[in-house]
Backbone as CSV, one residue per row, in Angstrom:
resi,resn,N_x,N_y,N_z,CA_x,CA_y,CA_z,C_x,C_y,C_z
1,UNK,76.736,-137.673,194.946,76.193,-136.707,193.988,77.255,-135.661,193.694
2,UNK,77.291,-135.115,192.442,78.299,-134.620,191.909,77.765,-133.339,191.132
3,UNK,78.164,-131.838,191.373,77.694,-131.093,190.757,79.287,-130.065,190.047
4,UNK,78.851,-129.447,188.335,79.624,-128.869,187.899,79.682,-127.264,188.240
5,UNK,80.827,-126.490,188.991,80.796,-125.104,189.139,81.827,-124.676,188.163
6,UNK,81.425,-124.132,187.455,82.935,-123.365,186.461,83.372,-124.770,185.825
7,UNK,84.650,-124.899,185.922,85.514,-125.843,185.946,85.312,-127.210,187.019
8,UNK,84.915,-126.761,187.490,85.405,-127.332,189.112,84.104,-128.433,189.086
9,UNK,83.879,-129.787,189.795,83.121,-130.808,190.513,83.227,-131.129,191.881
10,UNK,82.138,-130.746,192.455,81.515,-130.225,193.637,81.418,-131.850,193.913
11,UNK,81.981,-132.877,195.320,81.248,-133.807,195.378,80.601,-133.295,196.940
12,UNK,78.514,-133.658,196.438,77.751,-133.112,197.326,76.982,-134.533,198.723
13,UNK,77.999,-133.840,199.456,77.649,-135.034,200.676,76.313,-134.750,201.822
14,UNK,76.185,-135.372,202.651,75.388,-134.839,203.617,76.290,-134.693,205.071
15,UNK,76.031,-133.884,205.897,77.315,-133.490,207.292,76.033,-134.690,208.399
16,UNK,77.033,-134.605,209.768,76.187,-134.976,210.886,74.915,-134.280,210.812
17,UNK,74.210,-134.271,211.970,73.044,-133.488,212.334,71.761,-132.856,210.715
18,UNK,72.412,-133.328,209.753,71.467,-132.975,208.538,69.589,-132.858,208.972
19,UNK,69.374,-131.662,208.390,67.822,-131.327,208.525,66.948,-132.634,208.680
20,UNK,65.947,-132.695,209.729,65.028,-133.736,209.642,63.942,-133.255,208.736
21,UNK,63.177,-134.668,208.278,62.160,-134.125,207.143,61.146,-134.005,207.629
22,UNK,60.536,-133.391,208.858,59.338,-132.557,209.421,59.388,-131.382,209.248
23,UNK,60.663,-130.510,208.836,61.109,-129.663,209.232,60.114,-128.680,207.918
24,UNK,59.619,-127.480,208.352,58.997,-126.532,207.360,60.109,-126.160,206.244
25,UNK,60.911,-125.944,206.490,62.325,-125.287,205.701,63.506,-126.369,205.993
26,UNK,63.949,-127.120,204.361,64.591,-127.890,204.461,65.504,-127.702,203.328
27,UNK,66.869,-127.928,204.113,68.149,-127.359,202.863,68.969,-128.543,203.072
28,UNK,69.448,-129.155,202.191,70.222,-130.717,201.886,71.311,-130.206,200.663
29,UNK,72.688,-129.902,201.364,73.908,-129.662,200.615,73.747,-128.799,199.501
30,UNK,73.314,-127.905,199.864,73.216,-126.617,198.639,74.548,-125.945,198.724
31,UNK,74.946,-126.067,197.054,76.387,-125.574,196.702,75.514,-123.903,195.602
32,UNK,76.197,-122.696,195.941,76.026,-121.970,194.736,77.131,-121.053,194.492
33,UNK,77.145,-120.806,193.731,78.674,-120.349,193.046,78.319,-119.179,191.929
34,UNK,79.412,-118.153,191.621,79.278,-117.400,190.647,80.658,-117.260,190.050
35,UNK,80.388,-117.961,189.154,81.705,-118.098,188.259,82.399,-119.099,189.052
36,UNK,83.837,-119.053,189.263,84.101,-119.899,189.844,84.233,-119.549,190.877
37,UNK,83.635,-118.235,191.642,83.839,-118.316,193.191,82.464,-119.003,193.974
38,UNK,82.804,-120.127,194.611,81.691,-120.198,195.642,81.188,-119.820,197.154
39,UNK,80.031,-119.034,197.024,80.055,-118.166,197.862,79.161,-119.190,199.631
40,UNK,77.925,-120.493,198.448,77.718,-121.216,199.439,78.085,-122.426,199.401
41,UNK,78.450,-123.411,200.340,79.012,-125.246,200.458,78.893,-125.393,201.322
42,UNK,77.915,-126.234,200.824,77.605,-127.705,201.797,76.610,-127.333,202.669
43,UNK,75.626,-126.787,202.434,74.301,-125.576,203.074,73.557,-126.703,203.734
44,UNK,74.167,-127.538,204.721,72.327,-128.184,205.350,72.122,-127.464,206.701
45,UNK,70.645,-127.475,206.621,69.722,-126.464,207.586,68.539,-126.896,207.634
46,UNK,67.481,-126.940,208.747,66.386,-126.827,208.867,65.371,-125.761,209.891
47,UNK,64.805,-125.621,209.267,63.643,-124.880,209.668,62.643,-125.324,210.676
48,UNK,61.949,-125.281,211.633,60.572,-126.351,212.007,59.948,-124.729,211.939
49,UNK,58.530,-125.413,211.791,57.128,-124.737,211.929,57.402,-123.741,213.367
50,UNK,57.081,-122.936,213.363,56.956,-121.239,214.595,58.362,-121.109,215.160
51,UNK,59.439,-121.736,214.323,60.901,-121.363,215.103,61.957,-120.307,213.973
52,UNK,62.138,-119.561,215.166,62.944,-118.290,214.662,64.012,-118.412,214.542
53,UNK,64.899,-118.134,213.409,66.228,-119.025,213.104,67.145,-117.338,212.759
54,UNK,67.954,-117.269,213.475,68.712,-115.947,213.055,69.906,-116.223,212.597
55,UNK,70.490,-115.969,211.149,71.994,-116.292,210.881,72.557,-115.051,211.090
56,UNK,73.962,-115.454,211.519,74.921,-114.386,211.930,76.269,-114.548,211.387
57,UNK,76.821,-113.491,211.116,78.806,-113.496,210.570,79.233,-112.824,209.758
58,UNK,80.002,-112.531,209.569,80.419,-111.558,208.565,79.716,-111.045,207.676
59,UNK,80.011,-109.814,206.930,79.495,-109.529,205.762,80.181,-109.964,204.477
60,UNK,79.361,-111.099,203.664,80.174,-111.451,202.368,79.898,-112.802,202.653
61,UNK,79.492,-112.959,204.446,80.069,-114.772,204.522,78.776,-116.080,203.762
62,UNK,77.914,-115.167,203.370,77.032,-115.726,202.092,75.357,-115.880,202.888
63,UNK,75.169,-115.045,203.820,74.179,-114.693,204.739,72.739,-114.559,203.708
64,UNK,72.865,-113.494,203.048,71.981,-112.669,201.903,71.811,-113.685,200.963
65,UNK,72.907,-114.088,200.264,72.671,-115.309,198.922,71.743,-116.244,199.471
66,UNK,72.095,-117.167,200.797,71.260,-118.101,201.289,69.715,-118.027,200.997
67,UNK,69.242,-116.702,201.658,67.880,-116.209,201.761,67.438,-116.318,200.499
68,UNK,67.942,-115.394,199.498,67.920,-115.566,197.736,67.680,-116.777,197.285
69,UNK,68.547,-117.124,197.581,68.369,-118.783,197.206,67.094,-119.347,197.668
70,UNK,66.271,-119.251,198.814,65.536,-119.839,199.395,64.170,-119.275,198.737
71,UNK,64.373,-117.978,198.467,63.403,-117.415,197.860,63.261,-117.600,196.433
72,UNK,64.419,-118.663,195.572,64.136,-118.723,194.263,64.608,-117.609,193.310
73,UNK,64.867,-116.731,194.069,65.669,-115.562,193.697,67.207,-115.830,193.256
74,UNK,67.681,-116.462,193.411,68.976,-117.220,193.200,69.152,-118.309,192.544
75,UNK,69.527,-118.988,191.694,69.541,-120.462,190.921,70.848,-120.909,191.801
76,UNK,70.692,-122.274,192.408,71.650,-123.080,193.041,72.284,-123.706,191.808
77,UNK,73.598,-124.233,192.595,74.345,-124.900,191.459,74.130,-126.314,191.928
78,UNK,74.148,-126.780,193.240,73.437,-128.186,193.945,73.323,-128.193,195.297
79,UNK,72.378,-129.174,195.163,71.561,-129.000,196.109,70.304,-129.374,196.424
80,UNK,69.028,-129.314,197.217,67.869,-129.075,197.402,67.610,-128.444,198.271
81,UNK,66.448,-127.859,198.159,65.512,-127.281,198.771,64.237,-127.427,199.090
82,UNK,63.393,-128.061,200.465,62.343,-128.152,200.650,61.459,-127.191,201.160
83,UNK,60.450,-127.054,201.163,59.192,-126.271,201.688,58.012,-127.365,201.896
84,UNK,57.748,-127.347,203.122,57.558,-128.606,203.716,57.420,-129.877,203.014
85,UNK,56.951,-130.715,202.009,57.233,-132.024,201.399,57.754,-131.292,199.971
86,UNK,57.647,-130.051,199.634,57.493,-130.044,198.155,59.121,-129.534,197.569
87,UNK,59.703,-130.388,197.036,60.800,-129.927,196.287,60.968,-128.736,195.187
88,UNK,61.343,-127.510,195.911,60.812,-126.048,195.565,62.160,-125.554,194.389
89,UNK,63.155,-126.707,194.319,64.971,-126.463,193.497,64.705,-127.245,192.216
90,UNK,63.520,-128.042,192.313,63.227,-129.201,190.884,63.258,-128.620,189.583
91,UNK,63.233,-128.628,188.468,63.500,-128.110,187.215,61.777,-127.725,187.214
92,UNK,61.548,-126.636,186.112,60.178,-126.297,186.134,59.022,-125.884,186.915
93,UNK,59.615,-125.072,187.933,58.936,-125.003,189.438,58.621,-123.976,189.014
94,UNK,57.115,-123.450,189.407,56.687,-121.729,189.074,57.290,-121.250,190.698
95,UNK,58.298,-120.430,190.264,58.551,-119.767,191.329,57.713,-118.586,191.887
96,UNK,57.038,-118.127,190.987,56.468,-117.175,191.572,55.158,-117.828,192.836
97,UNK,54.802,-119.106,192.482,53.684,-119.812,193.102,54.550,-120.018,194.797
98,UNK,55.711,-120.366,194.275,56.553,-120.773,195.749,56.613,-119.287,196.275
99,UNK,56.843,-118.348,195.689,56.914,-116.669,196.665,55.893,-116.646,197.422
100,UNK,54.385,-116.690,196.951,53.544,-116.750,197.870,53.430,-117.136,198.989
101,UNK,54.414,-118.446,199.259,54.260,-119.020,200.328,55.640,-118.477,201.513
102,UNK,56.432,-117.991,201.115,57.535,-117.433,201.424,57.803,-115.835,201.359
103,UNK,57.451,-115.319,202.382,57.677,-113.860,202.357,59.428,-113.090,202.249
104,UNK,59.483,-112.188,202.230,60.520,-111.886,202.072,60.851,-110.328,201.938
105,UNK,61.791,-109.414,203.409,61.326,-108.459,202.950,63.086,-107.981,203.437
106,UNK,63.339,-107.356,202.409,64.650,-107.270,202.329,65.228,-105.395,203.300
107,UNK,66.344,-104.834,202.976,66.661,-103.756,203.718,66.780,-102.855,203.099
108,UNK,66.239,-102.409,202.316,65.705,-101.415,201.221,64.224,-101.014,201.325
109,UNK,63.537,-101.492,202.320,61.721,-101.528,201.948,61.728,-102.164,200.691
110,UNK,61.544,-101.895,199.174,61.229,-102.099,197.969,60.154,-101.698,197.995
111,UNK,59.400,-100.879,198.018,57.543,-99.977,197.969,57.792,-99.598,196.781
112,UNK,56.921,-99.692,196.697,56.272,-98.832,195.024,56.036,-97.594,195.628
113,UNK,56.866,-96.415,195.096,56.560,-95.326,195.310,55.627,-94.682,194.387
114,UNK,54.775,-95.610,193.328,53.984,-94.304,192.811,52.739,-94.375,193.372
115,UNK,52.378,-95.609,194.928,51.081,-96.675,195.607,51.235,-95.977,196.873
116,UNK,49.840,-95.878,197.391,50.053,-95.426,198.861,50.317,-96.564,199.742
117,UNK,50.672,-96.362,200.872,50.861,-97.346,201.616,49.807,-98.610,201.641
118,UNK,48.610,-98.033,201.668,47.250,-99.293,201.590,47.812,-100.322,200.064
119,UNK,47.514,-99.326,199.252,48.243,-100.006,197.853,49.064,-101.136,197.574
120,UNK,50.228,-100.268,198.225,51.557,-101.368,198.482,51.021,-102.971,199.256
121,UNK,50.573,-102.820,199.810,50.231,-104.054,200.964,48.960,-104.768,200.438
122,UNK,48.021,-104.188,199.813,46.969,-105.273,199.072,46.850,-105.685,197.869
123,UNK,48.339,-104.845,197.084,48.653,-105.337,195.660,48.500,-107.176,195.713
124,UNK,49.214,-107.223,195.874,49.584,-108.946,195.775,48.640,-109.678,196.143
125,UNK,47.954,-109.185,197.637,47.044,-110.488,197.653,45.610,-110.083,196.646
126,UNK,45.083,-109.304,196.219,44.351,-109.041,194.956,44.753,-109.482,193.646
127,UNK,46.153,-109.240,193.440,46.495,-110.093,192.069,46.885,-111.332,191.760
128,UNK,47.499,-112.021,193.316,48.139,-113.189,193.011,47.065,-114.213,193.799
129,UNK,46.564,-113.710,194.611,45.657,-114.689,195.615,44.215,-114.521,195.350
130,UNK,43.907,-113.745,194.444,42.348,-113.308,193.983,41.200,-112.998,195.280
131,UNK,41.918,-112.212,196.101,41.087,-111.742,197.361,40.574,-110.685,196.781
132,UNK,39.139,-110.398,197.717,38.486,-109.301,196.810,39.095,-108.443,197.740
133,UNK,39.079,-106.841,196.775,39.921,-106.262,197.366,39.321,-105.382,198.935
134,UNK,37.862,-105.963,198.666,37.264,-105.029,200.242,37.982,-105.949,201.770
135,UNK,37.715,-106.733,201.264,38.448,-107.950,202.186,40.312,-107.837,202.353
136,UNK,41.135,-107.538,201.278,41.961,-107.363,201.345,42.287,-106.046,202.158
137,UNK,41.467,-104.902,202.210,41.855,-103.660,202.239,41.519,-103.692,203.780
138,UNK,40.565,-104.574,204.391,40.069,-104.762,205.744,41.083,-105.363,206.401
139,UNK,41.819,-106.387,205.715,43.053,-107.151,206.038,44.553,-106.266,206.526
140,UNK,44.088,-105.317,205.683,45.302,-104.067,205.517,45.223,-103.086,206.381
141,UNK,44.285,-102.753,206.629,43.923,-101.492,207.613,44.486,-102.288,209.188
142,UNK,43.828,-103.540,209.444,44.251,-104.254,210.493,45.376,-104.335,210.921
143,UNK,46.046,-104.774,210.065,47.899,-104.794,209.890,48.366,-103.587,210.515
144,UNK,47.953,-102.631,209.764,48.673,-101.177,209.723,48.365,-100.904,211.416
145,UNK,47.501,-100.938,211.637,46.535,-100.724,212.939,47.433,-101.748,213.973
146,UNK,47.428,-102.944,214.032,48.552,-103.575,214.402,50.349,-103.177,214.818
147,UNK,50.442,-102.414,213.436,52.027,-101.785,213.730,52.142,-100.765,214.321
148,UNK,51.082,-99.914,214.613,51.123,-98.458,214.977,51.035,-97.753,213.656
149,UNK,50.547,-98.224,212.444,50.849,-97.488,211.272,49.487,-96.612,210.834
150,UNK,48.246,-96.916,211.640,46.969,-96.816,211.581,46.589,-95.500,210.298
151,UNK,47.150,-94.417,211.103,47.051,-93.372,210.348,47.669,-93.095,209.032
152,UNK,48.417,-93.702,208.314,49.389,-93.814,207.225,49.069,-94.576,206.286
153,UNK,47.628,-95.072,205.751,47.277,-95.651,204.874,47.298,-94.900,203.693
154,UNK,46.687,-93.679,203.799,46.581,-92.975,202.606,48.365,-92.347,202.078
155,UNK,49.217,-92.337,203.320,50.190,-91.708,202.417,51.062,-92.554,201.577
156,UNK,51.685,-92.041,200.970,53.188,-92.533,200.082,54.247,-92.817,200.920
157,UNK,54.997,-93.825,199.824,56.151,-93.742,201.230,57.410,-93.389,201.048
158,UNK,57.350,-91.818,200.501,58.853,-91.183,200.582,58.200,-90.209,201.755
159,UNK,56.559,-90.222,202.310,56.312,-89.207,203.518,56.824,-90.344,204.530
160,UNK,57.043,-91.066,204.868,57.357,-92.040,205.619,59.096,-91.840,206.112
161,UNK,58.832,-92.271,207.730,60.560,-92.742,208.064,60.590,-93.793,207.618
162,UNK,62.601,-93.893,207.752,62.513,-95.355,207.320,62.154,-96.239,207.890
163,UNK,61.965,-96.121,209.059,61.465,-97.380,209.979,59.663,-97.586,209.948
164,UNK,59.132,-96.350,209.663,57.717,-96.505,208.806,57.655,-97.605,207.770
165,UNK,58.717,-97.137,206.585,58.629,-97.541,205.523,58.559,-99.120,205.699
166,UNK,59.724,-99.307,206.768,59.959,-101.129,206.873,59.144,-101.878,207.442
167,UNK,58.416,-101.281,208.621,57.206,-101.653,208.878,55.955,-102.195,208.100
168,UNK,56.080,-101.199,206.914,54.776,-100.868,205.835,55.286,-102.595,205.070
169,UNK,56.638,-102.360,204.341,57.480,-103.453,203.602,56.599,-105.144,204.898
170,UNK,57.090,-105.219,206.180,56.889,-106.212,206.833,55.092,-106.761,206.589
171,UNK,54.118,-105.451,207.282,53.398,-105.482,206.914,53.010,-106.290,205.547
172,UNK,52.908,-106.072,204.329,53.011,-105.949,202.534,53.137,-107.793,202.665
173,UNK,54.538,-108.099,203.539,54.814,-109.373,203.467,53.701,-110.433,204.486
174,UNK,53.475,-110.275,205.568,52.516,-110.909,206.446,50.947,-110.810,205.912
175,UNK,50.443,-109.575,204.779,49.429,-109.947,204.209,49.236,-110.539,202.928
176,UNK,50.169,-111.609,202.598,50.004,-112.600,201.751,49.841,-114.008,202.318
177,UNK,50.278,-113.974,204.074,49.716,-115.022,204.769,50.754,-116.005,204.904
178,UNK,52.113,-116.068,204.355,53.205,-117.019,204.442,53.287,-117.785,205.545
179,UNK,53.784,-118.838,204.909,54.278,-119.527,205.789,55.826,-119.772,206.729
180,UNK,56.650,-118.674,205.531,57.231,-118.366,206.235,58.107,-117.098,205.467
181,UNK,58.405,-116.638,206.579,59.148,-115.090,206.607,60.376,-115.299,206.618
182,UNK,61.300,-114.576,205.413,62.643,-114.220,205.277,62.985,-112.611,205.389
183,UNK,63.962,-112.389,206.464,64.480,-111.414,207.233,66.013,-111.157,206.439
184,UNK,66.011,-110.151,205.549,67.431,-109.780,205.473,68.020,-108.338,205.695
185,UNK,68.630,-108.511,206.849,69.248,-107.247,207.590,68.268,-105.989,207.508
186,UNK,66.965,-106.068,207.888,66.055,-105.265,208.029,66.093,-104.096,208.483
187,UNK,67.058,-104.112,209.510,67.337,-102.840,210.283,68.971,-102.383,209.568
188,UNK,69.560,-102.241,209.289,70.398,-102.318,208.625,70.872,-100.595,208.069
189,UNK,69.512,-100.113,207.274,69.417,-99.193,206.435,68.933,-98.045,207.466
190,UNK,68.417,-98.126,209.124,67.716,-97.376,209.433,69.010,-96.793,210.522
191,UNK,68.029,-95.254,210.659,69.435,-94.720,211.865,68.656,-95.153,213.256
192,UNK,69.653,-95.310,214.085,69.715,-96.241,215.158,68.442,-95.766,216.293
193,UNK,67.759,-94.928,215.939,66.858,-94.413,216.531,65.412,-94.538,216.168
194,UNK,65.346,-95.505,214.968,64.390,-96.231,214.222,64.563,-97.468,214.166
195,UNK,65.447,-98.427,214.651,65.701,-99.687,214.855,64.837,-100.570,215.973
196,UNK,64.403,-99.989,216.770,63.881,-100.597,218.046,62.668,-100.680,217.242
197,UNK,61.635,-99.912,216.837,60.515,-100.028,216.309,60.165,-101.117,215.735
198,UNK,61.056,-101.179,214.241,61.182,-102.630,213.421,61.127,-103.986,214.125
199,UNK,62.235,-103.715,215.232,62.616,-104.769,215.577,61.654,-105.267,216.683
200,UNK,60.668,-104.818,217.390,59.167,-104.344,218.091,58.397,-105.485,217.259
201,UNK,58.343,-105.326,215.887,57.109,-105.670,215.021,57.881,-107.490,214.907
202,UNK,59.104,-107.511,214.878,59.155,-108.598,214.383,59.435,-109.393,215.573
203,UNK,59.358,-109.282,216.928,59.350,-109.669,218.300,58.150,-109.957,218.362
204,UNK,57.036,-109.526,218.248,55.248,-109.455,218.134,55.317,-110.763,217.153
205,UNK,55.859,-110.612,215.864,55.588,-111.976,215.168,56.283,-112.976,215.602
206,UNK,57.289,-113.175,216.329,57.503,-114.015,217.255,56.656,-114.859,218.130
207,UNK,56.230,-114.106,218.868,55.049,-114.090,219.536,54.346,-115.190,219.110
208,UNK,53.535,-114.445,217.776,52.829,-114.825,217.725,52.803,-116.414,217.094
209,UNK,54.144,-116.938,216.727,54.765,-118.507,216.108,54.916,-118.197,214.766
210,UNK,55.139,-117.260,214.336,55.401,-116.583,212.666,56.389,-117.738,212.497
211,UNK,57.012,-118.414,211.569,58.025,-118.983,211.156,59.139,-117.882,210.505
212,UNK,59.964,-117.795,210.840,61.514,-117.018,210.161,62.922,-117.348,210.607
213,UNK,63.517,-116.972,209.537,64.883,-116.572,209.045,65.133,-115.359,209.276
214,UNK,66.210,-115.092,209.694,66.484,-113.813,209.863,67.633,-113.310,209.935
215,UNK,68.598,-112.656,208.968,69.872,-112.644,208.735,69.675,-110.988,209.757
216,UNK,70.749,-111.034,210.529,70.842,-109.694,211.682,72.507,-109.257,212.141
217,UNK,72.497,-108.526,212.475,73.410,-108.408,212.944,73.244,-107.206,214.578
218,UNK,72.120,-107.482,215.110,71.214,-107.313,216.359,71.546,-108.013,217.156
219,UNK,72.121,-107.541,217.482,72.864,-109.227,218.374,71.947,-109.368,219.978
220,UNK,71.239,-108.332,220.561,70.428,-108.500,221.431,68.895,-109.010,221.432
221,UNK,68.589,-108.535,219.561,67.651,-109.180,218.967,67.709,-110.626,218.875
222,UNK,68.672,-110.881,218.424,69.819,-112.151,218.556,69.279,-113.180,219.513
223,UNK,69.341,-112.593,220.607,70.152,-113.414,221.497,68.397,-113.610,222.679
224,UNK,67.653,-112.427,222.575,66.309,-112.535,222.716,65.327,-113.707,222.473
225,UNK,65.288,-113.349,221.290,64.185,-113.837,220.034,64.506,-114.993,219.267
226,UNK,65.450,-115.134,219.262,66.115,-116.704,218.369,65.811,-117.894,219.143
227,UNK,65.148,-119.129,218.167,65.059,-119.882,218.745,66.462,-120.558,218.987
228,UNK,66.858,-120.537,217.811,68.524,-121.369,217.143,69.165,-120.045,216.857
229,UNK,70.505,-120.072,216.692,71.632,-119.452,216.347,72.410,-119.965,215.287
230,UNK,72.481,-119.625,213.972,73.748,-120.074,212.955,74.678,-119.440,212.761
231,UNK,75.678,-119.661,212.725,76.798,-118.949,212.445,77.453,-119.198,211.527
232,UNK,77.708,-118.296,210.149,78.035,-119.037,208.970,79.611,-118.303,208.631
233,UNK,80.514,-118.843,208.403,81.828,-118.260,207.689,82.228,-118.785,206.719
234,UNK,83.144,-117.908,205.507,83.053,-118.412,204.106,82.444,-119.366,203.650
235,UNK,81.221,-118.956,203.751,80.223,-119.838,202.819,79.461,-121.004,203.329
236,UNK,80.038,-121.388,204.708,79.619,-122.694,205.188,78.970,-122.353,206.298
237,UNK,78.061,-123.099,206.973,77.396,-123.179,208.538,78.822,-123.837,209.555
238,UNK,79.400,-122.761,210.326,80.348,-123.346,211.253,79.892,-123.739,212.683
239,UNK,78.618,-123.207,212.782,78.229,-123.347,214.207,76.663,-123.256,214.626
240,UNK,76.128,-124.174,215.036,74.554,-123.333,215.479,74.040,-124.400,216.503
241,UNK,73.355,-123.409,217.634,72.685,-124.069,218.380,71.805,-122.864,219.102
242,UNK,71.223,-123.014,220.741,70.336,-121.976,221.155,71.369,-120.436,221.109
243,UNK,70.679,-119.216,221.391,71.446,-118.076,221.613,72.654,-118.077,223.217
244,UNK,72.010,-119.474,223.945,73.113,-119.385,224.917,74.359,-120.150,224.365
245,UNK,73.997,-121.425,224.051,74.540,-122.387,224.009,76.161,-121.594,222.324
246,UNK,75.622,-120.751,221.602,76.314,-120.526,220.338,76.629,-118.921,221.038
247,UNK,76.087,-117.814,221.992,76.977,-116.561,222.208,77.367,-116.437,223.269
248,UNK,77.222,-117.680,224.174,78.046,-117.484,225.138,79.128,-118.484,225.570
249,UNK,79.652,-119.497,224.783,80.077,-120.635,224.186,80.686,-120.896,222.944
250,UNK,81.257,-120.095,222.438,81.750,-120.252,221.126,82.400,-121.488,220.885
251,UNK,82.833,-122.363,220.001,83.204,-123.457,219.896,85.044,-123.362,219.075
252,UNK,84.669,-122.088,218.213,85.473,-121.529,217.232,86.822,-119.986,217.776
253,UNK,87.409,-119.990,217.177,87.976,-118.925,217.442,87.231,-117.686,215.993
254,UNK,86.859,-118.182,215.006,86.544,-117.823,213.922,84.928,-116.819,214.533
255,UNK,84.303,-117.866,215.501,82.951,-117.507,216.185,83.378,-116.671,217.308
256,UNK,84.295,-117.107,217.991,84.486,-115.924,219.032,85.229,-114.750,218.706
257,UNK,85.834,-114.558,217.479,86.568,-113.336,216.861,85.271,-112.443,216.571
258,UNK,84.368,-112.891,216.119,82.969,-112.383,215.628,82.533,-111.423,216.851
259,UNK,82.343,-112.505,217.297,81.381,-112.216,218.533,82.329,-111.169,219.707
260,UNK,83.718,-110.716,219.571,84.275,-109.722,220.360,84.050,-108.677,219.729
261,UNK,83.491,-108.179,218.573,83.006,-107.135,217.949,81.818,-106.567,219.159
262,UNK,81.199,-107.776,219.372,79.980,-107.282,220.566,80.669,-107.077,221.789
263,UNK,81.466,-106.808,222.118,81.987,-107.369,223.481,81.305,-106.300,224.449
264,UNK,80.736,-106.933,225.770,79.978,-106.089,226.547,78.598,-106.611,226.630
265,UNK,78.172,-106.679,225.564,76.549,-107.380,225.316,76.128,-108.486,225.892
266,UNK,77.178,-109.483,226.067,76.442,-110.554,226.852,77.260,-110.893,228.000
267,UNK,77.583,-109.798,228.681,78.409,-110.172,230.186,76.870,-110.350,231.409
């Protein structure tokens, strides 16, 4: 298979170990490119049902695009993309139907600041899922009540920390019911004294067999909570296996250059 970037013809192969097709989240040689730089090649990955998948590596090394991409948010140049049997990259796909099933909550929050927090979080499943909204709002209070957010329904969220706010954002995403959760650098935006919190809520969905992705650079979160470890550099998957087997084992000098940024963390 042969795909056009710019100028350029992509020939799109499959590597060893390629995604099995049980897998909830299934990626088969996804090339994407902007202009003629390509930022992803040769993308195979899989997902299974309640396993926590954390990518790790540089910034730039195409961490963020991936997720985009997965979310439909991105147009691939080749490739596929599964969500469990259904080919979600096919021409004519309502993407917005595939969001539903795919959460996604990026490192910005994104809240509607003119919605109170309740607002923010039962928008969607009232408009897109036709829940009535007493049911939705019962759904919501729970959540909040769940995060420690109990008391913060009625406010806005510029009264909010940021680690409120991301909570509220996580929240927003788990009450549309996905099947699976995309994590991009969540903690990222918060000062380091609001990080543990976030990272609290998404240990709990662990727990509980949530399915996710999770682009981090937490490396104790990392190394915790991950079922698998990826490690991606310019653009490609160079490495992945458990958090022992990929941070305490590097295979790469490219992976262990990375990983002396942490140095100390996993002695």
């Amino acid at each position: 298979m042969s795909a056009e970037v710019g100028s350029r013809t992509l020939e799109v192969g499959s590597e060893d170990g390629a995604p099995a097709s049980q897998a909830l989240l299934r990626i088969e040689g996804l090339y994407k490119a902007y202009d003629q730089h390509l930022v992803l090649q040769n993308i195979n990955l899989a997902v299974d049902e309640h396993e926590v998948v954390c990518l790790i590596g540089a910034s730039g090394c195409g961490k963020s695009t991936l997720l985009r991409c997965i979310n439909l948010l991105e147009e691939i140049n080749a490739g596929s993309i599964f969500l469990g049997e259904d080919l979600i990259t096919r021409e004519g796909i309502d993407a917005d139907l595939i969001r539903q099933r795919i959460g996604l909550v990026f490192q910005s929050f994104n809240l509607f600041p003119h919605m109170s927090v309740l607002e923010n979080i039962i928008l969607a499943p009232t408009k897109a899922l036709g829940i009535a909204r007493r049911e939705a709002t019962e759904e919501a209070v729970a959540l909040l009540a769940r995060f420690g957010l109990e008391d913060k329904a009625r406010e806005f969220p510029d009264r909010l920390s940021g680690g409120q706010q991301q909570r509220v954002a996580i929240a927003r995403a788990i009450a549309m019911e996905p099947e699976l959760i995309l994590f991009d650098e969540v903690t990222s935006a918060l000062d380091p004294e609001l990080v543990a919190e976030v990272l609290a809520v998404m240990q709990d969905l662990a727990r509980d067999g949530m399915t996710m992705l999770v682009v981090s650079h937490e490396m104790l979160f990392v190394r915790d909570v991950a079922s698998r470890v990826v490690f991606m550099d310019g653009g490609r998957i160079q490495q992945q296996g458990t958090p022992k087997e990929l941070l305490y084992r590097p295979k790469s000098e490219r992976l262990a250059a990375f990983l002396g940024r942490f140095q100390g963390l996993f002695g």
